[in-house]
C-alpha positions as CSV (number, residue, x, y, z in Angstrom):
1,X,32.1,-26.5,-27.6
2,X,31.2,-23.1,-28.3
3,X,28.1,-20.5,-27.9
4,X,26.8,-19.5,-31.1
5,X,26.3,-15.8,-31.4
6,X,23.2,-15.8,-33.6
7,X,20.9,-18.0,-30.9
8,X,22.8,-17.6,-27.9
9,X,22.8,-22.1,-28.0
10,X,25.8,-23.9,-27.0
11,X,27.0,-26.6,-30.0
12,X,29.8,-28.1,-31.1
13,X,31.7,-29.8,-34.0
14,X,32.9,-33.1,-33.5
15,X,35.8,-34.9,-36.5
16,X,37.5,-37.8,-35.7
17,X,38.9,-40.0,-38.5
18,X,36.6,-42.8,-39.9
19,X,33.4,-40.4,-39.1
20,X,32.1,-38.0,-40.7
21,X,31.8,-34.4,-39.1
22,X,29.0,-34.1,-36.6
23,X,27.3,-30.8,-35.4
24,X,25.3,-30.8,-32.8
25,X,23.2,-27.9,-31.0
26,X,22.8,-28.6,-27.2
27,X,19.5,-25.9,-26.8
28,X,21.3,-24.5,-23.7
29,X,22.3,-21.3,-22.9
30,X,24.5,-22.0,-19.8
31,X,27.8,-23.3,-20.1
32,X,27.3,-25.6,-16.6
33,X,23.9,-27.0,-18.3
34,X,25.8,-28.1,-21.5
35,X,29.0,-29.4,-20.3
36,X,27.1,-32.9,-19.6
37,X,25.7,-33.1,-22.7
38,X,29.2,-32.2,-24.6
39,X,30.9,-34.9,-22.6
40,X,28.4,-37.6,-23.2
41,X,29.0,-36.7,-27.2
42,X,32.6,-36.9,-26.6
43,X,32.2,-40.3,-25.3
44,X,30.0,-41.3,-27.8
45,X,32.6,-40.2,-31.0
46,X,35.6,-41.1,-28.9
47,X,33.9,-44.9,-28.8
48,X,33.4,-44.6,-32.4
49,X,30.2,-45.7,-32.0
50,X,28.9,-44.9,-35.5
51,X,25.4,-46.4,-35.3
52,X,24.5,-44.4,-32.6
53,X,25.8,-41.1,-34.2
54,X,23.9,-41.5,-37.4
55,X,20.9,-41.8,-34.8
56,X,21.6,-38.2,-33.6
57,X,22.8,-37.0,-37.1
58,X,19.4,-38.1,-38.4
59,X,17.2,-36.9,-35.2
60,X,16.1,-40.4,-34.1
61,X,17.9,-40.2,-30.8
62,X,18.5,-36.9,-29.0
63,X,21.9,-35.6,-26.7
64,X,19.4,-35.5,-24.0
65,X,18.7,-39.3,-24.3
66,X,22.8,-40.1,-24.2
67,X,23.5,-37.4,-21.4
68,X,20.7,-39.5,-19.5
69,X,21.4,-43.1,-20.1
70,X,25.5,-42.3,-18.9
71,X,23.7,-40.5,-16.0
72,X,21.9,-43.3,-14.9
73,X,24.7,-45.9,-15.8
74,X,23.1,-47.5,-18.3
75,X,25.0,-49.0,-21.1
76,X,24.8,-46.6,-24.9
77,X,24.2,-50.3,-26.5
78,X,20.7,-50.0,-24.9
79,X,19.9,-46.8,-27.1
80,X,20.1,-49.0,-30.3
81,X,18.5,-51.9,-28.7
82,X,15.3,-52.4,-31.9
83,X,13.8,-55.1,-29.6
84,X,12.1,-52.3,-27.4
85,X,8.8,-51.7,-27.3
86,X,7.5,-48.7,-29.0
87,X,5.3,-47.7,-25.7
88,X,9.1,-47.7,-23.8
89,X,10.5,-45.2,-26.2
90,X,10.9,-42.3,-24.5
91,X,9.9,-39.4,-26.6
92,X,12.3,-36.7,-27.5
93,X,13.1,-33.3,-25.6
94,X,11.9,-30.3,-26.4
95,X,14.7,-29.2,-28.0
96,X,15.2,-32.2,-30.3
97,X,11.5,-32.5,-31.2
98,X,11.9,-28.3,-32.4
99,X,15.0,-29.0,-34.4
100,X,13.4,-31.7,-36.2
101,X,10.3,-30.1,-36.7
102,X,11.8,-26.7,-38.0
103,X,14.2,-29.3,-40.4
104,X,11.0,-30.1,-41.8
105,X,9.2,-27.1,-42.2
106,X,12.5,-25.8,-44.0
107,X,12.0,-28.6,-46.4
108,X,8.6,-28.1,-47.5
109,X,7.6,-26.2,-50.6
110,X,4.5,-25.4,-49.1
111,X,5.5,-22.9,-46.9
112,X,7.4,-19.6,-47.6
113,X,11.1,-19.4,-47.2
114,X,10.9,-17.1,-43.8
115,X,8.8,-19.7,-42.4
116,X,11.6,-22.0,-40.8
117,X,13.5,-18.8,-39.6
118,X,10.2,-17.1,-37.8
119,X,9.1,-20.5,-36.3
120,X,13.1,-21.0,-35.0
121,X,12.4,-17.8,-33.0
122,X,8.7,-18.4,-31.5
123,X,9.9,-22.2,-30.3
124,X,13.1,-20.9,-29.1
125,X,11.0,-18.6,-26.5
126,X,9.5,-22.1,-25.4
127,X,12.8,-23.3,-24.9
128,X,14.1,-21.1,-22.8
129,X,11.1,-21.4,-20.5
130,X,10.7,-25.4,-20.0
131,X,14.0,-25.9,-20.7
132,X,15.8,-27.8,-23.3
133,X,15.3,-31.2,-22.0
134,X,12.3,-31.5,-21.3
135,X,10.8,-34.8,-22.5
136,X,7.2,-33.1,-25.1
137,X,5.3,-36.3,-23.1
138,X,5.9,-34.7,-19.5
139,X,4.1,-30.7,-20.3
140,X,1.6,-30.2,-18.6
141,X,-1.2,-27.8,-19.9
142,X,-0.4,-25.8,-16.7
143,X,3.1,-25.5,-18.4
144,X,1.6,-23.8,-21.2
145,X,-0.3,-21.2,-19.5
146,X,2.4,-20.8,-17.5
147,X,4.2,-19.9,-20.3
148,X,1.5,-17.7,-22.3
149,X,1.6,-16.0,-19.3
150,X,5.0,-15.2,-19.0
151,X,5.3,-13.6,-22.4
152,X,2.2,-11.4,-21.3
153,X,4.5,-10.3,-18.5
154,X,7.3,-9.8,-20.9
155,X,4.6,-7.2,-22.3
156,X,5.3,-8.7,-25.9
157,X,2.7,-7.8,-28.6
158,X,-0.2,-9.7,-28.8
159,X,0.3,-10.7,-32.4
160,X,3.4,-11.9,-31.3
161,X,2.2,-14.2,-28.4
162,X,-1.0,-15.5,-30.4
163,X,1.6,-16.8,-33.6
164,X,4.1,-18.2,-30.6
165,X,1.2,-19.8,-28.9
166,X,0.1,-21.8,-31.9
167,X,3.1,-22.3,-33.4
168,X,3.9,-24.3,-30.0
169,X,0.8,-25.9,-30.7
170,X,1.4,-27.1,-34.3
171,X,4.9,-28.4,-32.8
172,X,2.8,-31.4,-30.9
173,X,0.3,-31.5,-34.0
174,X,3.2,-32.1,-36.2
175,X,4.7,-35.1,-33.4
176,X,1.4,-36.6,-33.7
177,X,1.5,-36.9,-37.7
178,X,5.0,-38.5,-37.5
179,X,4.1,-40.9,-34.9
180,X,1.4,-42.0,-36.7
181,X,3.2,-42.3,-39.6
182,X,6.3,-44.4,-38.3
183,X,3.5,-46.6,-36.7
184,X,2.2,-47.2,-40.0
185,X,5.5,-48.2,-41.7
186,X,6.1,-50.2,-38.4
187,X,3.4,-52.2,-38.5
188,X,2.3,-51.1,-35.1
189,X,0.0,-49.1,-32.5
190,X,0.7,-45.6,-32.3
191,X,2.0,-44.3,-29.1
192,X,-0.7,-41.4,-27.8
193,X,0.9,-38.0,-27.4
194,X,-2.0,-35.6,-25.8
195,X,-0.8,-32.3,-27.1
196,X,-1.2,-29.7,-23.4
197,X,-2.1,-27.0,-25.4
198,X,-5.7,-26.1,-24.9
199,X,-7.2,-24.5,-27.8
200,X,-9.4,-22.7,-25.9
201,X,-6.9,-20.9,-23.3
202,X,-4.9,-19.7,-25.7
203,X,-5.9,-16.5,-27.5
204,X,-6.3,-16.2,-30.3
205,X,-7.6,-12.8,-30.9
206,X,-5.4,-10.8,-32.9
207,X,-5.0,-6.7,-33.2
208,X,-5.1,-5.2,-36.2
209,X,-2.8,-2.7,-37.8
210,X,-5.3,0.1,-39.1
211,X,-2.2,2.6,-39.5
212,X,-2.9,4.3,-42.8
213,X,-1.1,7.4,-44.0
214,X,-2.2,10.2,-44.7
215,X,-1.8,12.2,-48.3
216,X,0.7,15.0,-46.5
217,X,2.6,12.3,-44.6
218,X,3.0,10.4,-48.1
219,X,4.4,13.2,-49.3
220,X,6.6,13.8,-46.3
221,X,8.1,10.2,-46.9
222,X,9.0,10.4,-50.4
223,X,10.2,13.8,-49.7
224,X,12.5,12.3,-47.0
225,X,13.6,9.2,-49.0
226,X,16.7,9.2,-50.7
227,X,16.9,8.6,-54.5
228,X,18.5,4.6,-54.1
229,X,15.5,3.4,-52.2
230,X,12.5,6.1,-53.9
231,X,11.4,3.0,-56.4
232,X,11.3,0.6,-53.1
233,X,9.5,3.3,-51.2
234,X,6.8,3.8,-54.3
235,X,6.5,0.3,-54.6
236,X,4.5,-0.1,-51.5
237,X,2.9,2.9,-51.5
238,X,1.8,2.9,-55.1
239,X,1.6,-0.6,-56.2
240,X,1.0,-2.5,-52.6
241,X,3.5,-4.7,-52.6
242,X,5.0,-6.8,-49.8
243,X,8.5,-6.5,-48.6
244,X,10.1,-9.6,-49.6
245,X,7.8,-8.9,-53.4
246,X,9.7,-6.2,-53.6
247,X,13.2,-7.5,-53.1
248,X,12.8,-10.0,-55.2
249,X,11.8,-8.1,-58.0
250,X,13.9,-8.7,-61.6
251,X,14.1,-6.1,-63.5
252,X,14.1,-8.4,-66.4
253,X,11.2,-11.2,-66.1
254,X,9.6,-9.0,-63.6
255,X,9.5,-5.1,-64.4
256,X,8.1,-4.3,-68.1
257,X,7.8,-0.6,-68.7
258,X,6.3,-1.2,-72.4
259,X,3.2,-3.0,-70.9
260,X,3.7,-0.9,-68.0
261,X,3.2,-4.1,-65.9
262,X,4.9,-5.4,-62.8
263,X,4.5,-9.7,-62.5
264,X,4.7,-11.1,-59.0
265,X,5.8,-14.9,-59.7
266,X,7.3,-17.9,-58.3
267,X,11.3,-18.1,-58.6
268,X,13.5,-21.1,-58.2
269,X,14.5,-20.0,-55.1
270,X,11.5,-18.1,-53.5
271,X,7.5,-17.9,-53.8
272,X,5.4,-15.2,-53.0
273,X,3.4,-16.0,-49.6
274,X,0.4,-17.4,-51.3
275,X,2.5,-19.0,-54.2
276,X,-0.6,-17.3,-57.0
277,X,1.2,-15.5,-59.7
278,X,-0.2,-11.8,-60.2
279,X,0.2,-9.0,-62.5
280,X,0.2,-5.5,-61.1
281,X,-0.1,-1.9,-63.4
282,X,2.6,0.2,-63.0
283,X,1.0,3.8,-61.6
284,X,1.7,6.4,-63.6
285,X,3.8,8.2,-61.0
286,X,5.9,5.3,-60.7
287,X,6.8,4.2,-63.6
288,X,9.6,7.3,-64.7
289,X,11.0,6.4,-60.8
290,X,11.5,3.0,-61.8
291,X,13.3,3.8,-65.3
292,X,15.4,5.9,-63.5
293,X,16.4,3.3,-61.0
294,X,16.8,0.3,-63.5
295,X,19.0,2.5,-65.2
296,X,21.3,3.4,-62.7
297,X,21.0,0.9,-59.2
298,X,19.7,-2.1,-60.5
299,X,22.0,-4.7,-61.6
300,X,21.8,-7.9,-64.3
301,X,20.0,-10.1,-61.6
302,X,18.0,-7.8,-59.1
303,X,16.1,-4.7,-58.8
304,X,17.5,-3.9,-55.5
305,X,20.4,-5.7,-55.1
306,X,22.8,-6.4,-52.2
307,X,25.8,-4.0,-52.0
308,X,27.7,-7.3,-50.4
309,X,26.6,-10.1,-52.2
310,X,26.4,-9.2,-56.2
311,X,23.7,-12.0,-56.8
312,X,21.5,-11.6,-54.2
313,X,18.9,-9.5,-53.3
314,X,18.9,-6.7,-50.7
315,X,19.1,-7.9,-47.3
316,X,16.0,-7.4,-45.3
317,X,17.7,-6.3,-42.2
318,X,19.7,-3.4,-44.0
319,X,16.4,-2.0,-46.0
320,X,14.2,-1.7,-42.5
321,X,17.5,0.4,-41.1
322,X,17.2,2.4,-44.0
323,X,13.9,2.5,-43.8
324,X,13.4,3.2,-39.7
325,X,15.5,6.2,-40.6
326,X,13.6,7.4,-43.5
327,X,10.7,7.4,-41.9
328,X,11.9,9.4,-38.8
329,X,13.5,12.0,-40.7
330,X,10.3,12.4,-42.3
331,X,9.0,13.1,-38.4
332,X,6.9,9.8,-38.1
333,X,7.2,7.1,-35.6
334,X,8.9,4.2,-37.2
335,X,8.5,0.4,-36.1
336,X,5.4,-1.5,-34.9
337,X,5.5,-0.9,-30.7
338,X,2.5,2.0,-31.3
339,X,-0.5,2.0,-33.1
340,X,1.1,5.1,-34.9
341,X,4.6,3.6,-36.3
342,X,4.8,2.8,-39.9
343,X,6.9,-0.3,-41.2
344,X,7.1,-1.4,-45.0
345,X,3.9,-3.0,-44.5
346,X,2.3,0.3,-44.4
347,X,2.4,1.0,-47.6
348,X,0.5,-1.7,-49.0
349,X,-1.8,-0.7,-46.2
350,X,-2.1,2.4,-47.3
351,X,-2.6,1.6,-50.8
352,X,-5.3,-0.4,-50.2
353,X,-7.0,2.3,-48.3
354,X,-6.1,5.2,-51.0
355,X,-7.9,2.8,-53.4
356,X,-11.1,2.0,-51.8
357,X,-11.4,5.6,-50.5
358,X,-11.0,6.7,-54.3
359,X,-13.8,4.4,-55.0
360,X,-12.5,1.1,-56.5
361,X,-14.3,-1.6,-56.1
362,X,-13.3,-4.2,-53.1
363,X,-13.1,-7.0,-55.7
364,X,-10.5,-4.9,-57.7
365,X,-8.4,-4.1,-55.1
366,X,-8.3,-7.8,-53.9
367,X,-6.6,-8.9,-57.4
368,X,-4.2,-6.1,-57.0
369,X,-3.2,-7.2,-53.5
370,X,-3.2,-11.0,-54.0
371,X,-5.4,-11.5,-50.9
372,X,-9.4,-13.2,-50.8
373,X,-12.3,-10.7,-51.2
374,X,-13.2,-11.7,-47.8
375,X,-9.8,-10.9,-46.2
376,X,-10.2,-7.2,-48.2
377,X,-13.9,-6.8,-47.3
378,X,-13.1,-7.6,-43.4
379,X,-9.8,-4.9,-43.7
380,X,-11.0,-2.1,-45.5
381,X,-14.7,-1.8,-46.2
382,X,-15.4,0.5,-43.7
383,X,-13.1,2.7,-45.7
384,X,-16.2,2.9,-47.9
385,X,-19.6,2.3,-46.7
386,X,-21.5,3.1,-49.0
387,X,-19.9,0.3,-52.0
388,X,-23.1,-1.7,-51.1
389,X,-25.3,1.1,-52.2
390,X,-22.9,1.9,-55.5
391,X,-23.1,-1.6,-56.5
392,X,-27.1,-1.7,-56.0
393,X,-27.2,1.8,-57.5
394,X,-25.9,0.3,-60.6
395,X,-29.0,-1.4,-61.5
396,X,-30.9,2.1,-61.8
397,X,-32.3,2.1,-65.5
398,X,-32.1,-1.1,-67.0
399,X,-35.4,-1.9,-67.5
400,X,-39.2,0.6,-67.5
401,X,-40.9,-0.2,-64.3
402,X,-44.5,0.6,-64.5
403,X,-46.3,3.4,-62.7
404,X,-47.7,3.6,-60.0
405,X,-51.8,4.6,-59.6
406,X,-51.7,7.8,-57.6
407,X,-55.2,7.1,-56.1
408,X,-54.7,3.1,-55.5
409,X,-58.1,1.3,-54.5
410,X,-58.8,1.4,-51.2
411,X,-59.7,-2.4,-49.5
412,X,-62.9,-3.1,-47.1
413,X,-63.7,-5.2,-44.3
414,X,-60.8,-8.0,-44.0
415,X,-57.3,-8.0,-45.2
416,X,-57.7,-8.8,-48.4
417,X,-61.1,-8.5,-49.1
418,X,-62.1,-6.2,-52.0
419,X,-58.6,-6.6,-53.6
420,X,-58.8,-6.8,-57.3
């Protein structure tokens, strides 16, 4: 047994001849709380009890439900009994149900690649609060207020609580579906799972990030940006793309200086977040800084690649260092704890707003980010107020209206009498 430095989460590996190896995640942090659990596995592949151990390997029975039936001196042959009834299943703990449903959200092509990772985190703050095994059918909805308002104490951001709250939410959404669903191949009633998340206590108003820079601070970036990561810089600021866009970027299938165009596509190994393929023009600005770049940093396979791993892209925790220290030595506030500090994200911000303040249309700038004309018109028209009027403006001329009478006949007695 052993405390995994990434997640702080006891686990262990268990080999034993005649089985294959077995990892296992206990979803504890304290040693006292997981030496139960690691003895009841012990037990378990000790006994060689193979049936049972695919269970766990496969998620259909959980350490908690072991640890418990050797608590309460029940025999393991119980677990595997299949003539129980579905309503005396118990349902899994917290911590199995999250493995399982993070398994599958790693899985799905739907979803970007980050998705799994983020969602790891937000449930993992759940965790630690009700505790790893906790049966999902014993939270109360006082639980999870309890719990909303503990991250409010721990003063997180408010973005941050609103996506843990509904991620939480969309755990029980997702045990519903699969209950359902095994209850259809089963031929049976599905058990009822009442999810204690109450849509209407949790928030779900979200702040938005309305930092834009300025022209001077612009150049006070670039200025402070050394030459390796100038075409990553310029890429957000002058073509509005994401972070994870921009590290994935080929100079190859990607990057074509004769068309002077910039593709954002789907790859065998990662999608952009809404999975549409788009073309971008390469600013005139930019396109001698990217020359210069593929030339002498970018390698056979990446734009940016990583200086550890030759065919992968740069790692997204080593370009926000970089970047956090760019942006303080260009005397901004870098990082997303103040309505004033500028991340990556920024820049597409900022492009955007450069855009529609120069006058481009909201419908142009939408196709140049990849986002809906609503999400555009709801972020940035007030950047221009007056593209209504320009749009309505537009129609001036097309066709000879007819003059009006300077001395129009006057009417008498009723409204509308007289009228010719």
């Amino acid at each position: 047994m052993y405390k995994n430095p990434d997640t702080g989460f006891y686990e262990a590996d268990f080999r034993r001849k005649g089985i294959r190896r077995l990892h296992v995640s206990y979803g504890v942090k304290r040693k006292e709380d997981a030496a139960p659990l690691d003895a009841a596995m012990r037990r378990v592949v000790r006994e060689k009890r193979t049936a049972l151990i695919d269970k766990v390997r496969s998620g259909d029975i959980d350490v908690h439900q072991i640890a418990a039936c050797i608590a309460d001196e029940r025999p393991l042959s119980s677990l595997m009994t299949e003539t129980i009834e579905a309503a005396d299943w118990p349902w899994p703990s917290v911590w199995a149900a999250a493995d399982s449903y993070i398994k599958w959200l790693a899985k799905s092509d739907k979803r970007a690649k980050g998705t799994a990772v983020s969602a790891r985190t937000q449930i993992n703050r759940f965790i630690e609060f009700v505790g790893a095994g906790a049966l999902v059918d014993q939270i109360p909805s006082s639980t999870i207020v309890a719990f909303q308002a503990h991250l409010y104490s721990q003063e997180y951001a408010q973005n941050t609580i609103v996506g843990t709250m509904w991620r939480v939410s969309g755990l029980f959404t997702w045990l519903q579906r699969q209950e359902q669903k095994r209850a259809r191949d089963e031929k049976r009633v599905a058990r009822s799972l009442a999810s204690p998340v109450d849509a209407e206590e949790v928030t779900s108003r979200k702040t938005k990030r309305e930092r834009c820079l300025t022209e001077p601070e612009g150049e006070r970036l670039l200025a402070a940006t050394p030459t390796p990561f100038l075409a990553a810089v310029m890429l957000g600021l002058f073509s509005g793309l994401r972070i994870d866009e921009m590290r994935h970027l080929r100079p190859r299938q990607d990057v074509d200086l004769k068309l002077g165009l910039l593709t954002i596509q789907e790859q065998p190994e990662w999608h952009p977040k809404n999975r549409k393929r788009r073309a971008v023009p390469i600013a005139p600005q930019l396109r001698p800084v990217l020359e210069y770049h593929i030339a002498h940093y970018a390698s056979e396979h990446w734009l940016f690649p990583s200086s550890v791993v030759d065919d992968q892209p740069i790692g997204r925790s080593y370009f926000f260092e970089n970047f956090a220290r760019l942006v303080a030595n260009a005397e901004m506030v870098a990082g997303r704890d103040t309505p004033e500090g500028v991340v990556y994200h920024t820049l597409r911000h900022t492009f955007a707003s450069w855009l529609v303040m120069k006058g481009v249309d909201l419908y142009t700038v939408s196709k140049l980010l990849g986002n809906t004309l609503k999400m555009v018109e709801d972020t940035y028209a007030h950047l221009a107020p007056d593209f209504r009027q320009r749009a309505v403006d537009k129609l001036a001329g097309i066709i000879e209206i007819p003059q009006l009478q300077q001395n129009p006949p006057q009417t008498t007695g009723a409204e509308g009498e007289g009228a010719t």
